[in-house]
C-alpha positions in Angstrom: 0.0 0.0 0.0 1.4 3.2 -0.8 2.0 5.7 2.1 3.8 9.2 2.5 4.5 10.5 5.5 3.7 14.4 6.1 5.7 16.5 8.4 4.5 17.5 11.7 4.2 20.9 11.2 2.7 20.5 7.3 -0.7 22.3 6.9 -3.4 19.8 6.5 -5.7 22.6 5.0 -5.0 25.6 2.9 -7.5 28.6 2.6 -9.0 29.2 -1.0 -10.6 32.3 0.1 -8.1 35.1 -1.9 -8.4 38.5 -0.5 -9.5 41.1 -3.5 -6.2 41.8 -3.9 -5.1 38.7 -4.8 -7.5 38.4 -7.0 -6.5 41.4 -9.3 -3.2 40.1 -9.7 -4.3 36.8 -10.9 -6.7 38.4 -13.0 -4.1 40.2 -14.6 -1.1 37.8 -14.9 -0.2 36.1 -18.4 -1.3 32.9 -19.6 -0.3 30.6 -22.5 -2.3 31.3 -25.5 -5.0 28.7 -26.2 -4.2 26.4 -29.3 -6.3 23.7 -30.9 -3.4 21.6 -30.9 -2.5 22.3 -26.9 -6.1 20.7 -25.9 -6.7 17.2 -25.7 -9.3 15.2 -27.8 -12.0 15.0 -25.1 -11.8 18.8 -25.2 -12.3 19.2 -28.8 -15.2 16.7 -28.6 -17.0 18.5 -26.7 -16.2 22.3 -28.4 -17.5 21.0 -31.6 -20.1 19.5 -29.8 -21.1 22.7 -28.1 -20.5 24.7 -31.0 -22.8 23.1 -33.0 -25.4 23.2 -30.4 -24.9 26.7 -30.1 -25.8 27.3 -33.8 -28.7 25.0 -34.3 -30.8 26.0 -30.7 -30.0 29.8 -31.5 -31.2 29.4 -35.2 -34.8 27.8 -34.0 -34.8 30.8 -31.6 -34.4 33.4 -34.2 -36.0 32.2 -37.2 -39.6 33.0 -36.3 -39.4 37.0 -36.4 -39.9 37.4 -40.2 -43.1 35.8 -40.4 -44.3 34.8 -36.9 -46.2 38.1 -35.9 -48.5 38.6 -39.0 -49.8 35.0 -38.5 -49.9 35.4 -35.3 -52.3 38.5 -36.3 -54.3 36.5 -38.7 -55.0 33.4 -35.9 -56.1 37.3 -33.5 -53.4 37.5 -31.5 -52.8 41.3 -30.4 -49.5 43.4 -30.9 -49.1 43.3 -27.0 -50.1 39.3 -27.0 -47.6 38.9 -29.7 -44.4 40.8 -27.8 -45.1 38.8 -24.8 -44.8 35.2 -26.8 -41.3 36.9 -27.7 -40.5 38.0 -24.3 -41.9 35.0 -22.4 -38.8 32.9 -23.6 -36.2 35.4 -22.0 -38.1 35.6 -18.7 -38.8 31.5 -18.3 -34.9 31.7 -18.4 -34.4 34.4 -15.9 -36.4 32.6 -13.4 -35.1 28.8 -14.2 -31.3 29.7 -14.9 -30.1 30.1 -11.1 -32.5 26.7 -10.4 -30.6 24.8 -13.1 -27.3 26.1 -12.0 -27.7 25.4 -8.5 -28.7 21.5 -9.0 -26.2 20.9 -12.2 -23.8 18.7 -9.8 -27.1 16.8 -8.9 -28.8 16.1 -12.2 -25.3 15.6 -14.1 -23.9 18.4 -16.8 -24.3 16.1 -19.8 -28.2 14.9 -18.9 -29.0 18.7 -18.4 -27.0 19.5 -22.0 -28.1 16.9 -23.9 -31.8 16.8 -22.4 -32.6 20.6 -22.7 -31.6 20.6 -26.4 -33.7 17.7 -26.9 -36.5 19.9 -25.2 -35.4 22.7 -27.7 -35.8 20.4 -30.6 -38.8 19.1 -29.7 -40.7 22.3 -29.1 -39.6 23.7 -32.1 -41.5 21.2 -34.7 -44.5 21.2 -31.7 -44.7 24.7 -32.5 -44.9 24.3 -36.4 -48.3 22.5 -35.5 -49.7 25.8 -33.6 -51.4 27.3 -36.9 -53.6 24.1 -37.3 -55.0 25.2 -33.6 -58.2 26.9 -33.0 -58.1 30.9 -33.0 -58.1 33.4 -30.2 -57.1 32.8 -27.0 -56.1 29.0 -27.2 -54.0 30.1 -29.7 -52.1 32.7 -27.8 -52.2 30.8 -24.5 -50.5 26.9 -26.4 -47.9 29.3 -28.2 -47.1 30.7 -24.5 -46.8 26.9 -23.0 -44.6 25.9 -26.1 -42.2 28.7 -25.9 -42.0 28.5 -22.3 -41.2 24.4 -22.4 -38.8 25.8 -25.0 -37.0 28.7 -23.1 -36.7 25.6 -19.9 -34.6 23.4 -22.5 -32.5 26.4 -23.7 -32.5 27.4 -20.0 -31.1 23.8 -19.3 -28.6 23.2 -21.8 -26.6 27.0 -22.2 -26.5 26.5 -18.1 -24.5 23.3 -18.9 -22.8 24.7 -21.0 -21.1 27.7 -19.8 -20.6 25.4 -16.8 -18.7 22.7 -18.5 -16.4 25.1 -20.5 -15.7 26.9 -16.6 -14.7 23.3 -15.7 -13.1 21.8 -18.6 -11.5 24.6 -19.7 -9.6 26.7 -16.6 -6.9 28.1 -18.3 -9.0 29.6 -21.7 -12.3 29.4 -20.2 -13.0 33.0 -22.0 -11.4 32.6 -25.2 -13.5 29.1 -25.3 -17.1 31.5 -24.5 -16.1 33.7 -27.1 -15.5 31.1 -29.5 -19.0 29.8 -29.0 -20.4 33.1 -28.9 -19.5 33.2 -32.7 -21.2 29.7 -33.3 -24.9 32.0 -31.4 -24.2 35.1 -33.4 -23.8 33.1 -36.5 -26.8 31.2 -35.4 -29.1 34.6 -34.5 -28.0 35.9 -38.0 -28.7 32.9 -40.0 -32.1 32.0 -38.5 -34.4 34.8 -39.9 -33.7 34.7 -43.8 -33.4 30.8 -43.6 -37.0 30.7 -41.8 -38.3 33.6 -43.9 -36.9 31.3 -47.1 -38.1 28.1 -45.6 -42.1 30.1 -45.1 -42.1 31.6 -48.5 -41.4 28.0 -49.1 -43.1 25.7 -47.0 -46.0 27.8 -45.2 -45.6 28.5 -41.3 -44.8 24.8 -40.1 -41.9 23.9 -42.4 -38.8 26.4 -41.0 -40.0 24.9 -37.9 -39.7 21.1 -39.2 -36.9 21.4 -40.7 -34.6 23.2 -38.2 -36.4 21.8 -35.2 -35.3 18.3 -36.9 -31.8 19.4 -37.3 -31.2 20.3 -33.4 -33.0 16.5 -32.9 -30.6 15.0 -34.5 -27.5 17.1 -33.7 -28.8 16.7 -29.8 -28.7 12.4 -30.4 -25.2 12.7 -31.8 -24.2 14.7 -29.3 -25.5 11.9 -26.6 -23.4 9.6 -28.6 -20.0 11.1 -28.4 -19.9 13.5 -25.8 -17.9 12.9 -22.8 -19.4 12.3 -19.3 -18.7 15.7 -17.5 -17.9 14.4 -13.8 -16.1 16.2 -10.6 -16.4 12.9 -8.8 -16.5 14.6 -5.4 -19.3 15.9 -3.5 -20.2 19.4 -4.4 -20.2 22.9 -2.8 -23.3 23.0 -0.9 -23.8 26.6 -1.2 -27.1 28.2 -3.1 -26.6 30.6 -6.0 -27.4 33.3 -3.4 -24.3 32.8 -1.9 -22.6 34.6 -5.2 -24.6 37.7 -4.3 -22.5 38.4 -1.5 -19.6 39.2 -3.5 -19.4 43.0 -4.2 -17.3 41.9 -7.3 -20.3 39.4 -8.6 -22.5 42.2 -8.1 -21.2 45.2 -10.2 -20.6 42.6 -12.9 -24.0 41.4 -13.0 -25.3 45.4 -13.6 -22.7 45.5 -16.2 -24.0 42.4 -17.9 -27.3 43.3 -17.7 -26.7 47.1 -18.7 -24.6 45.2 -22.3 -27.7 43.0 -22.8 -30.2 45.6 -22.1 -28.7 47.7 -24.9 -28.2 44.7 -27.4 -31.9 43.8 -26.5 -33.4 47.5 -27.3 -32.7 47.9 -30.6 -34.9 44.7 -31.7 -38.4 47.0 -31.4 -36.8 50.6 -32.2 -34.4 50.9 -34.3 -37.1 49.9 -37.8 -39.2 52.5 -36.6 -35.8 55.5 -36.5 -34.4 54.3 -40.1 -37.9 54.5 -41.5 -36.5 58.5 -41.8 -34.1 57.3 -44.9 -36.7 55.5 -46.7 -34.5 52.2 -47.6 -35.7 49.1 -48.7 -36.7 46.2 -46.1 -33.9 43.8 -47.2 -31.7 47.0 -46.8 -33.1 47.5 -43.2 -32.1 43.8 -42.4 -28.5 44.0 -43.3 -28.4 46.4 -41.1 -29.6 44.7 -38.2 -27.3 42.0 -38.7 -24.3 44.9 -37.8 -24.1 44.9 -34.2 -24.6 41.1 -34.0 -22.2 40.0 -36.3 -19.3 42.6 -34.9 -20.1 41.1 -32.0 -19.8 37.7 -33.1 -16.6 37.9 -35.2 -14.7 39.8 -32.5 -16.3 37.6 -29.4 -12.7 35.4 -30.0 -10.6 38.3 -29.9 -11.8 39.5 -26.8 -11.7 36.1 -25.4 -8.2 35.6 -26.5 -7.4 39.1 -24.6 -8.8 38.4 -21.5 -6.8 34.4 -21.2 -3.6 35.1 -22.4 -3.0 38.9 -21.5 -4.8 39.7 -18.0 -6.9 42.2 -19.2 -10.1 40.6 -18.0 -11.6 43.6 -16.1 -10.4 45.9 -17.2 -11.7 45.4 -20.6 -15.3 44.7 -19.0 -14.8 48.2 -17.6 -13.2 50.1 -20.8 -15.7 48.5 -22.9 -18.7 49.1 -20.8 -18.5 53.0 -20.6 -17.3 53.4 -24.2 -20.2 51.6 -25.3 -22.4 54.5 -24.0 -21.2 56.7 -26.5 -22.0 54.5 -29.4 -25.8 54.5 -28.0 -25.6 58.2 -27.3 -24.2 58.6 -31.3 -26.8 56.1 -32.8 -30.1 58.7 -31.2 -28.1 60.6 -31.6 -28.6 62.1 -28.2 -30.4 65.7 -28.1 -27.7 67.3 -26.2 -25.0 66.3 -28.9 -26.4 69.1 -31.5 -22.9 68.4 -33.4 -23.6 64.8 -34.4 -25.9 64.5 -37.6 -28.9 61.9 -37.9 -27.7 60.3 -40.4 -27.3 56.9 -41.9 -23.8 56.4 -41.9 -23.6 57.3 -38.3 -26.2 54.9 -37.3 -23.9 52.4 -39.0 -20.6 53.5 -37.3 -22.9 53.4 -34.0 -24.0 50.0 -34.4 -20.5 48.7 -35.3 -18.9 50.2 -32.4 -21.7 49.4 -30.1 -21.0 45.4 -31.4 -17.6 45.5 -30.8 -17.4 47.7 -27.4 -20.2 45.2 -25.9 -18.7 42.3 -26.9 -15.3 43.8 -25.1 -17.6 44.1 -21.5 -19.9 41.6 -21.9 -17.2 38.0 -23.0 -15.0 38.6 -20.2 -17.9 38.9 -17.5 -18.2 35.2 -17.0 -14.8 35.0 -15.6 -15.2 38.2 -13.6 -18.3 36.0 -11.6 -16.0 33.3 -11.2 -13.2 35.4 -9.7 -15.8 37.0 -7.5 -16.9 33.0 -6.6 -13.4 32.6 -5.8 -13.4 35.3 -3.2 -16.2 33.8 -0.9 -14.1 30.3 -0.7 -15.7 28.7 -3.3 -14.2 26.3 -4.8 -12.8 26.1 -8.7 -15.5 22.5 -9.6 -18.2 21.8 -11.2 -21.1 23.1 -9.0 -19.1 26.4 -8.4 -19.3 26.8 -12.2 -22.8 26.1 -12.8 -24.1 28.5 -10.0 -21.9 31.0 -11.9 -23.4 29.8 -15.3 -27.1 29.9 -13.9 -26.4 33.5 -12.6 -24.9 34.8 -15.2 -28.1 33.7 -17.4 -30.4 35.1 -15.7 -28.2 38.4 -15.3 -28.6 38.6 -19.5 -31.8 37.0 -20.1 -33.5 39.8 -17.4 -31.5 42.8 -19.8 -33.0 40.8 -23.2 -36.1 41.0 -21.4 -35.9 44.7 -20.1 -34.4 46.1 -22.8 -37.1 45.4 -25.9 -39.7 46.2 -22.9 -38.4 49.7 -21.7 -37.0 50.3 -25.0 -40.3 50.5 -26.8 -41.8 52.1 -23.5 -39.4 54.8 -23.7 -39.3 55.4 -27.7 -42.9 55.4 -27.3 -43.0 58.2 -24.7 -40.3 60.2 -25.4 -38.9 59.6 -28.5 -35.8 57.5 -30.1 -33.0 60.2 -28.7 -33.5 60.5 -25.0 -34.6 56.7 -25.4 -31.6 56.1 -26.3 -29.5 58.5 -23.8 -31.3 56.5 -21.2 -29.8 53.6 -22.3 -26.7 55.3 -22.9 -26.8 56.2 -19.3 -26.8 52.9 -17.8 -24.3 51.5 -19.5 -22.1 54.6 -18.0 -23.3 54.4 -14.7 -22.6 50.6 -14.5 -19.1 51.0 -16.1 -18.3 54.1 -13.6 -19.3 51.2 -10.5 -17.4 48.9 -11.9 -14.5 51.1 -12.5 -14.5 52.6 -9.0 -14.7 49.0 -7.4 -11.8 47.9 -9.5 -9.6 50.4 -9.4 -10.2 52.4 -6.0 -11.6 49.6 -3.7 -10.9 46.4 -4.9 -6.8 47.8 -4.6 -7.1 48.3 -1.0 -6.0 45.4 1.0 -8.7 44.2 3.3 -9.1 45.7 7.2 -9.9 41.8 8.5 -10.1 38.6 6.8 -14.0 37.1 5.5 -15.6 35.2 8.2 -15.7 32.0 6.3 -11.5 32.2 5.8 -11.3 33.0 9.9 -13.3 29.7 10.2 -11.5 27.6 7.6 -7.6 28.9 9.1 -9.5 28.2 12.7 -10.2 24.8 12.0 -6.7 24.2 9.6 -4.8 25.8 13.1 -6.5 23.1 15.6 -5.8 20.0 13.2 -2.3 20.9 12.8 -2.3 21.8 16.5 -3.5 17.8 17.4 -0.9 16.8 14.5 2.0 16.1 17.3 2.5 12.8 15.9 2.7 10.9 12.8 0.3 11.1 9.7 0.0 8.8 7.2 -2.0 9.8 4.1 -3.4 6.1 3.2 -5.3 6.0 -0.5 -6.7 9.2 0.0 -7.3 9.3 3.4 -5.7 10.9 6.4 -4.6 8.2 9.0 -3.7 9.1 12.7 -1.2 6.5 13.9 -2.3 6.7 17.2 -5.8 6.2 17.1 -5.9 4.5 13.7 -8.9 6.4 12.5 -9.0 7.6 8.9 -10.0 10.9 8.2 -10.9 11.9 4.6 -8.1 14.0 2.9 -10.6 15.5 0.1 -12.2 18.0 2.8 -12.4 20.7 0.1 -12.0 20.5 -4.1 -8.5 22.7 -4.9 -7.4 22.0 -1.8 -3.5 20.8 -0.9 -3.0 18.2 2.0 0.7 18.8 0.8 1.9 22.3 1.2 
C-alpha cells in the first residue's frame, strides 16, 4: 500500500478564500495562448459539440421573427399578445437559470446538455403545428406553454454549457465563451432569412420542421459522443445566493445586464428610427445584422485578450463605458447638437456598439468566477454552474428589459432621449465597476472574510492535534495513534501537501 509520511508541522488545510487583492493580480497575470493543438481530444469533442449546439438552438430561436407576428395576427393575437410570446422565452430563463445552475452537480452536466436541447428540438416542430389550432385565446395561450417548455430546455442546456467550458476549460475558459459566442451570433443571424426562405417556401410549419429536426438529431449525436462531464467529489453545498455576497459578482452582474439591455433594445426601435431614410426592407435587415455579427466575429478576440493577456476587467470596464457613446451617437442624443442623424452614423454606432459590448460583456463570466473565488468557493463543477445559472439570468432579465423599456421609452419620449437612457446605464454601470476595480478592490482588506477565519481556525486546531505521525493512506488521512482515517478530500482545490 502506498504511504507518505507528512511533516509534523505541514498544513493539512490551505484557505482558497483570496483577498481582492489577490485576486487582481491573478486576473491580470499572463497565460499561454489557447491552441487547438494544446487541448486534448475529449476537449475538442466537446467544443464542436457545443459549437454546434450553439448554432442550431439559436437558429430555432431566431428564425420565427420574419413571419411569426402577421400569422400570429391573422390566428387574432394582439401586438401586445404577440411581444409577450417573444419575451416569455427570456423571462422563463431568468427565473429557471439560477435553479438549473444550482442542482447541475445533482442532475449531471451532460443529462441537463443533452436533455434541454432535446427539449429545444422538440418544441420547435411542436410549434410548427400551432397554426392548425383553433383561433383566439387557445391560440395565444398553447404558443405561450410551447415557448416556455422551449426557453426551460434552452434554460437547461446553455446553463451546462457555460458550466462545462468553466470546468473543462480553466486556463481559456473565455477565449473558449467567445469562441461559442461566434457559433450563437452566426446562429441569431442565419435563422431569420433561412426561416423567412423556408415560409415563403413551405408555409408556417416547415422552417420549424426542418430546423427543429436538425437540433434532434445534432442533440442524439451529441448523446453519442460527448464525454461524461464528472467532478467525482461531493459538491459545494452553497445556493446561487451565496454569489450575491460578493461586491465583485455584483457590479458585474449590472454590467452584464446594462450590455444585454442595450443589445436587447434595438430589436423593437431601431425599424421605426431608419424609417427617416426610406431604404428598402432587405436593406433595413442588413443592417440589423451589424451589431450582432461585430459582436460575433470579434467575441474570439476578446476572449483571446482576457486568457492570455490579463486584461479581463479591465476590458469589462473600458468596454462598458465606451459603449455609451455609441448609443448616445446612434439617437443621436439631443444634447450632442454636433452629431448629424444620419445613416452612416447609425452604422458607425452599431459597429462600435457590437464591438465595445462584446469587449464588456465575453470577459464577465470570468469576472463571476473570480468574484466565486473570493467567498471560498471552490474552482468544480457546482461552483461553475451556480456562476453559469447566474450569469443567465443576469442577461436573459436585460434581453427582457431592454425590448420592454425600450419601446416604452421610444414610445414616450422619443428615439434620442430613449436612447440617452440607455446610454446612461451602460455609464453608470461601467463608472461602479471602474470605481470597485480600481479604488476599492486595490485596497488590502481591514480583517479577513468570516468563512476564511473559520477555515484557518479549523486548519490551526488540526495541525495543533498533529503532534504525531500522519499517514496519508489512499486518499485518506490516518492518525497513527488512534488508527482512524480521516478523509483527505475536505475541500476541491485544496492541498494536503503544502
Amino acid at each position: 500500500m502506498a504511504e507518505e509520511l507528512v511533516s509534523e508541522t505541514t498544513p493539512l488545510l490551505k484557505p482558497t478564500c483570496d483577498p481582492p487583492t489577490e485576486l487582481l493580480s491573478r486576473d491580470t497575470d499572463k497565460k499561454d495562448e489557447f491552441s487547438w493543438n494544446k487541448i486534448t481530444r475529449r476537449q475538442k469533442f466537446l467544443f464542436i459539440c457545443m459549437g454546434l449546439i450553439n448554432f442550431g438552438a439559436c437558429t430555432c430561436f431566431s428564425l420565427l421573427s420574419p413571419f411569426f407576428p402577421t400569422e400570429a395576427q391573422k390566428k387574432g393575437a394582439t401586438q401586445t399578445e404577440i411581444g409577450f410570446i417573444f419575451g416569455v422565452y427570456e423571462l422563463v430563463i431568468f427565473v429557471s437559470s439560477p435553479v438549473f445552475g444550482n442542482f447541475i452537480a445533482k442532475i449531471g452536466a451532460k443529462f441537463m446538455f443533452v436533455t434541454g436541447i432535446m427539449v429545444c428540438g422538440a418544441c420547435t416542430i411542436l410549434f410548427g403545428n400551432l397554426n392548425a389550432g383553433p383561433d383566439g385565446t387557445t391560440f395565444v395561450v398553447m404558443c405561450f406553454v410551447v415557448r416556455s417548455v422551449e426557453a426551460l430546455g434552452c434554460s437547461a442546456f446553455v446553463t451546462s454549457l457555460f458550466a462545462i467550458v468553466a470546468y473543462e476549460f480553466p486556463a481559456y475558459s473565455t477565449t473558449v465563451i467567445g469562441s461559442l459566442e461566434t457559433f450563437s451570433g452566426l446562429g441569431l443571424m442565419v435563422g431569420p432569412p433561412l426561416g423567412g426562405a423556408l415560409y415563403e417556401l413551405g408555409g408556417f410549419g416547415l422552417p420549424f420542421f426542418v430546423l427543429g429536426s436538425m437540433v434532434l438529431v445534432t442533440g442524439l449525436s451529441v448523446a453519442a459522443v460527448m464525454p461524461n462531464v464528472d467532478q467525482g467529489q461531493k459538491p459545494y453545498e452553497g445556493s446561487v445566493l451565496t454569489l450575491l455576497k460578493s461586491p465583485l459578482v455584483l457590479v458585474t452582474l449590472l454590467i452584464i445586464l446594462a450590455s444585454s439591455s442595450a443589445l436587447g433594445y434595438l430589436d423593437p426601435t431601431l425599424a421605426d428610427h431608419l424609417a427617416q431614410f426610406k431604404l428598402k426592407t432587405w436593406v433595413v435587415g442588413f443592417i440589423f445584422l451589424i451589431a450582432p455579427a461585430v459582436y460575433a466575429i470579434t467575441a474570439p478576440v476578446w476572449g483571446w485578450l482576457g486568457d492570455t493577456k490579463g486584461l479581463t476587467l479591465w476590458m469589462i470596464g473600458i468596454g462598458t463605458f465606451f459603449s455609451a457613446f455609441a448609443v448616445l451617437f446612434l439617437g443621436p442624443a439631443p444634447f450632442l447638437p454636433f452629431i448629424p442623424d444620419a445613416l452612416y452614423i447609425n452604422i458607425i454606432s452599431l459597429v462600435l456598439l457590437g464591438l465595445l459590448v462584446g469587449c464588456a460583456l465575453i470577459p464577465t463570466f470570468k469576472a463571476l468566477i473570480l468574484g466565486a473565488n473570493s467567498l471560498g468557493m471552490p474552482d468544480d463543477l457546482s461552483t461553475s454552474g451556480k456562476v453559469s445559472g447566474l450569469f443567465n439570468a443576469g442577461f436573459s432579465l436585460g434581453s427582457f428589459v431592454g425590448p420592454t423599456a425600450g419601446g416604452a421609452l421610444v414610445e414616450h419620449y422619443g428615439f434620442p432621449w430613449a436612447s440617452s437612457g440607455c446610454a446612461a446605464l451602460l455609464a453608470v454601470s461601467g463608472i461602479l465597476f471602474s470605481i470597485y476595480i480600481f479604488f476599492i478592490m486595490q485596497k488590502p482588506p481591514a480583517s479577513l472574510p468570516g468563512s476564511l477565519k473559520d477555515f484557518q481556525n479549523e486548519s490551526k486546531n488540526i495541525n495543533d492535534t498533529a503532534s504525531h505521525a500522519i499517514v496519508v493512506m489512499n486518499g485518506d488521512v490516518k492518525d497513527e495513534r488512534t488508527g482512524t482515517l480521516r478523509s483527505a478530500n475536505l475541500m476541491h482545490d485544496v492541498n494536503v501537501f503544502s
